[in-house]
DRENDO-1510 file (C-alpha; in Angstrom, 1 decimal, always signed):
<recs>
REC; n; res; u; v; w
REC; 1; UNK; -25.9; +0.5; -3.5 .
REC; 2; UNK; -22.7; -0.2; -5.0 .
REC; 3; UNK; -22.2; -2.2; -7.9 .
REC; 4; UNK; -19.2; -4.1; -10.2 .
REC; 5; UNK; -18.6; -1.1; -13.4 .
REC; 6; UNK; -15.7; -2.5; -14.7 .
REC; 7; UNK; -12.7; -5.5; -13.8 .
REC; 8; UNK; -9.6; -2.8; -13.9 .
REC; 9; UNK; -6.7; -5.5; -13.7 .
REC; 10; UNK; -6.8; -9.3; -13.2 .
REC; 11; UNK; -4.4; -11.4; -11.8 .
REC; 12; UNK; -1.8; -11.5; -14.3 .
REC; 13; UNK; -1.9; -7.8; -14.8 .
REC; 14; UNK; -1.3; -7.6; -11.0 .
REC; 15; UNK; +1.1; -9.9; -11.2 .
REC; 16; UNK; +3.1; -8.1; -13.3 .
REC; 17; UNK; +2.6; -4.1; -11.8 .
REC; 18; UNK; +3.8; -6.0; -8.5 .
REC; 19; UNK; +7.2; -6.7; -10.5 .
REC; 20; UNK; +7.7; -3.4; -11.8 .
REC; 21; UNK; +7.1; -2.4; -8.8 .
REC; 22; UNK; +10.2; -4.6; -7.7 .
REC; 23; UNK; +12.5; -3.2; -10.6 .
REC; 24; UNK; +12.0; +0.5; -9.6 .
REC; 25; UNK; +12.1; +0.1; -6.0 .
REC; 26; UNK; +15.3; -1.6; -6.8 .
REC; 27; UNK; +16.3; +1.1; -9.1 .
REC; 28; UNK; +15.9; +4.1; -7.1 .
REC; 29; UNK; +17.4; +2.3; -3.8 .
REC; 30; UNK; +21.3; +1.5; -4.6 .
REC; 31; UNK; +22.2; -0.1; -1.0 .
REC; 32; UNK; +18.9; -2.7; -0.7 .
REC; 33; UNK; +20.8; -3.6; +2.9 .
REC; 34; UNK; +19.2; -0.6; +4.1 .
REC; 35; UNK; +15.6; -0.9; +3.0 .
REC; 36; UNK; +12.6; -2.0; +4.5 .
REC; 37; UNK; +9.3; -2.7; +2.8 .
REC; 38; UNK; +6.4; -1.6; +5.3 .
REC; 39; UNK; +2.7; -2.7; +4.0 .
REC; 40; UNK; -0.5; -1.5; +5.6 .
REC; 41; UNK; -3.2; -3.5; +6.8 .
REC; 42; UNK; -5.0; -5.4; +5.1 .
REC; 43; UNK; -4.0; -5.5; +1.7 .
REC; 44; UNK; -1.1; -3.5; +1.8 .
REC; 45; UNK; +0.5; -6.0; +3.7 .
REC; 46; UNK; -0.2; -8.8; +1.1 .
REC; 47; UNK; +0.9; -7.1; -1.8 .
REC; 48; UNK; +4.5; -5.8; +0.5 .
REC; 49; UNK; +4.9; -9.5; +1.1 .
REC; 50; UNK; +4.6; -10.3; -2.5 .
REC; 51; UNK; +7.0; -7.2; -3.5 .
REC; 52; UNK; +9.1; -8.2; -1.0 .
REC; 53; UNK; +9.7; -11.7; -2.8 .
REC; 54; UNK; +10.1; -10.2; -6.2 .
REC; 55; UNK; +12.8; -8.0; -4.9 .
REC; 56; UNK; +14.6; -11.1; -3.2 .
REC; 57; UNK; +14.3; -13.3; -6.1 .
REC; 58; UNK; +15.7; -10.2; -7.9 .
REC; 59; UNK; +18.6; -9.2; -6.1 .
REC; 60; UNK; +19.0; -12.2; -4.3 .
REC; 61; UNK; +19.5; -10.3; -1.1 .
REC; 62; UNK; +16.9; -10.2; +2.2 .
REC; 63; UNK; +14.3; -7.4; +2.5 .
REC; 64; UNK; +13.4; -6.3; +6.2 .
REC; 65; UNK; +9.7; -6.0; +5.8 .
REC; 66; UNK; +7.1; -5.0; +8.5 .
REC; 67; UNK; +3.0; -4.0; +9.4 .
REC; 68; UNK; +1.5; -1.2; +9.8 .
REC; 69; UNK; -1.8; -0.7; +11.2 .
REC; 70; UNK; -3.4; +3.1; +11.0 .
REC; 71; UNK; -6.4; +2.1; +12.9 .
REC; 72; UNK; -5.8; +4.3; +15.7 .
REC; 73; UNK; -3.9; +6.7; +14.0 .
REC; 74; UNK; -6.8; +8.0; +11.2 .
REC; 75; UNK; -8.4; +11.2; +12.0 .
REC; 76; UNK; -11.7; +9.6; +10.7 .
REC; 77; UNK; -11.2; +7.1; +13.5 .
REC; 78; UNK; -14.7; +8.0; +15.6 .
REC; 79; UNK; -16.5; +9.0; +12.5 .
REC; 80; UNK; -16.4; +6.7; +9.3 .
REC; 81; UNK; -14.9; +3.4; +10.7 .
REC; 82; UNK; -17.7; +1.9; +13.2 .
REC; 83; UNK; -16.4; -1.3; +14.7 .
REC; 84; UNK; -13.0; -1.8; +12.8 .
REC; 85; UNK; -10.8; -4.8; +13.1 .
REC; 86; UNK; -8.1; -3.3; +15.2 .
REC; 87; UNK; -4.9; -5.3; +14.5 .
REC; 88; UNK; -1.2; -4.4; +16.0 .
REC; 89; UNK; +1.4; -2.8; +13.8 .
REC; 90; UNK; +4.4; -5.2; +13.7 .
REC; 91; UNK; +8.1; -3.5; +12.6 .
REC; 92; UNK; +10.6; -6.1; +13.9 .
REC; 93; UNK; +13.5; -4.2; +12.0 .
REC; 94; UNK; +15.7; -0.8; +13.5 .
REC; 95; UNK; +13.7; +1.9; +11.9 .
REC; 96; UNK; +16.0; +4.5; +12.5 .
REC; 97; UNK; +18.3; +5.1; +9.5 .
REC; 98; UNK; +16.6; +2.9; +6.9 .
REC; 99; UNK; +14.8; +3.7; +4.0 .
REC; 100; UNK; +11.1; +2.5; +4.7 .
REC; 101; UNK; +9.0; +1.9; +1.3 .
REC; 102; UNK; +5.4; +2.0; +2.3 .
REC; 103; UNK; +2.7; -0.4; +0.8 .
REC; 104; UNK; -1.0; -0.1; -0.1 .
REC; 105; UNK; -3.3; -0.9; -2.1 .
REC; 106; UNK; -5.0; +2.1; -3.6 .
REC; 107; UNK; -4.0; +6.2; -3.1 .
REC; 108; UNK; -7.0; +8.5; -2.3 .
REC; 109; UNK; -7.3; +10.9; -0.4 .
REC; 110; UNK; -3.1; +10.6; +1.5 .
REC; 111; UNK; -5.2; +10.0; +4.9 .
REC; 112; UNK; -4.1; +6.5; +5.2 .
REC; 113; UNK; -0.6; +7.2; +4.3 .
REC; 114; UNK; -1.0; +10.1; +6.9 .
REC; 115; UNK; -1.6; +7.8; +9.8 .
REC; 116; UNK; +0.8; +5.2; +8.7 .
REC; 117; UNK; +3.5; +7.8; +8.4 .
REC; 118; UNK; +2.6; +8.8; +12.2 .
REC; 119; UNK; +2.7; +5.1; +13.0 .
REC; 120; UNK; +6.3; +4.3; +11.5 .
REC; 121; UNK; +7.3; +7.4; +13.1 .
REC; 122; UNK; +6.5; +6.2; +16.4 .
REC; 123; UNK; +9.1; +3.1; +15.5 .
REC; 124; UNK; +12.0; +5.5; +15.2 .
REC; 125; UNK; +13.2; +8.2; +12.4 .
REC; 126; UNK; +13.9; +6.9; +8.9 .
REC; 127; UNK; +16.2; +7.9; +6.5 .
REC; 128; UNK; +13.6; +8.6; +4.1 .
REC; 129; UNK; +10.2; +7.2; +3.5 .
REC; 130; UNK; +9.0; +6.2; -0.3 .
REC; 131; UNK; +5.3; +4.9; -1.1 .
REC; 132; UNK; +4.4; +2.6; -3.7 .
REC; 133; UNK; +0.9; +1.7; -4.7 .
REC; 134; UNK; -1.1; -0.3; -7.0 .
REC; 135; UNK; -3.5; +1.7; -8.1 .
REC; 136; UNK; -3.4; +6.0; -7.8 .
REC; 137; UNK; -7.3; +7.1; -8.0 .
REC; 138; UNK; -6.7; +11.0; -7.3 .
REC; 139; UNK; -8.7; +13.1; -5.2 .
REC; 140; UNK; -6.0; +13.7; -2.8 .
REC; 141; UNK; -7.3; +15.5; +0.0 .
REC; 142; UNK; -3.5; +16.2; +1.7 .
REC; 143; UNK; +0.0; +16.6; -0.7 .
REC; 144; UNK; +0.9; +13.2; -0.7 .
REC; 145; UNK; +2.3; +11.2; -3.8 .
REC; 146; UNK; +3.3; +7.6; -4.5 .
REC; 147; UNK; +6.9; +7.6; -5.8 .
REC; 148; UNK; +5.8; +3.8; -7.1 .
REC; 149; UNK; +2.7; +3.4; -8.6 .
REC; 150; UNK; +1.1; +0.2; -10.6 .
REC; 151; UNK; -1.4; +1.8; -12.5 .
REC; 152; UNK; -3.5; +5.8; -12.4 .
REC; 153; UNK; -7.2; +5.0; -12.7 .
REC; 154; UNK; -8.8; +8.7; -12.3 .
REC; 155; UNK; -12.2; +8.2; -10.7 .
REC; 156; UNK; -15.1; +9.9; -10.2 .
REC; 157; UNK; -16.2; +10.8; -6.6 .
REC; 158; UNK; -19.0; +8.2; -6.6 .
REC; 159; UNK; -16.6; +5.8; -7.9 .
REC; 160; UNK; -14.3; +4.0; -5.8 .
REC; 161; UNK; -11.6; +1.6; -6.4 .
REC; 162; UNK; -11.7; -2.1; -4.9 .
REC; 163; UNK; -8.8; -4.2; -4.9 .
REC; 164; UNK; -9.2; -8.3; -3.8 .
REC; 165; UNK; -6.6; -10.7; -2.9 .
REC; 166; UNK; -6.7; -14.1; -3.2 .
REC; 167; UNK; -5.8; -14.6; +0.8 .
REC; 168; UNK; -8.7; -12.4; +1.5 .
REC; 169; UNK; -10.9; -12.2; -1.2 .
REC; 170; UNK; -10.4; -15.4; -2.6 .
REC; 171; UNK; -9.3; -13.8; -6.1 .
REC; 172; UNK; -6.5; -11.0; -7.6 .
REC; 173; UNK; -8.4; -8.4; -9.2 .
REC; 174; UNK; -8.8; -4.6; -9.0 .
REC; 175; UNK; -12.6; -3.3; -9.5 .
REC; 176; UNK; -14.2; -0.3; -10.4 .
REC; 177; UNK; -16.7; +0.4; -7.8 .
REC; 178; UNK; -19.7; +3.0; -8.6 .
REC; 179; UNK; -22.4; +3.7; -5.7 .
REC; 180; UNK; -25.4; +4.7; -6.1 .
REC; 181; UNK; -28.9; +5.4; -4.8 .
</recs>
């Protein structure tokens, strides 16, 4: 059973960790002509969109941005997912050459951002490849580290981390999980 602990961020605090976000990505990438902002399905790919438009209104210039989807390329893929939504990654952009920032939502264990990695390779060879997330929760299982991160929340192992968006969830928020018996 699983069940609400604690509201981490609301909407205005995500809100505003989706604009730093913006600034740094902005920052740390002096030619913006060559980045792409890549977020993985589901809510990764909201929150890219909404970086993406902070770092146009920012900068004023245009932001390739694609999808990713890691469904096939998780290693858990027989085990843990049982019938998942299987969408279709969608990179519209030259991969080859640019420097791809990669979206999610929350940083675990790196397996997501293993597969997705696999996946955006399959497009062509970047430049370089950067991750930004909202919310870092530890436990990495493989060496993987956001460059961009909103906010660390450490957990414990039989809490999780759940973030809603309004076009799915019907509400911004980021929720400390804990399951129990």
């Amino acid at each position: 059973m699983k069940t609400v602990k604690a509201t981490l961020l609301q909407e205005k605090d995500i809100a505003r960790k989706l604009v730093r976000l913006a600034h740094e990505i902005i920052e740390n990438n002096t030619d913006l002509s060559n980045i792409a902002i890549v977020g993985i399905r589901t809510r990764g790919e909201i929150l890219a969109h909404r970086v993406v438009g902070h770092i146009q209104e920012i900068s004023g210039e245009t932001i390739s941005q694609g999808t990713i989807d890691v469904t096939f390329y998780r290693d858990d893929f027989r085990t843990n997912l049982g019938s998942p939504k299987i969408g279709s990654s969608s990179i519209l952009f030259e991969v080859d050459g640019k420097d791809v920032v990669l979206v999610d939502d929350v940083l675990y264990s790196g397996r997501t951002i293993r597969a997705a990695m696999d996946d955006l390779f399959s497009f062509g060879r970047p430049a370089s490849v950067q991750l930004a997330v909202l919310v870092d929760r530890g436990h990495r299982e493989l060496p993987i580290k956001a460059d961009y991160v909103g906010k660390n929340y450490p957990t414990s192992l039989n809490e999780h981390i759940h973030v809603h968006v309004n076009e799915v969830d019907g509400e911004d928020a980021v929720l400390l999980m804990e399951y129990g018996e």
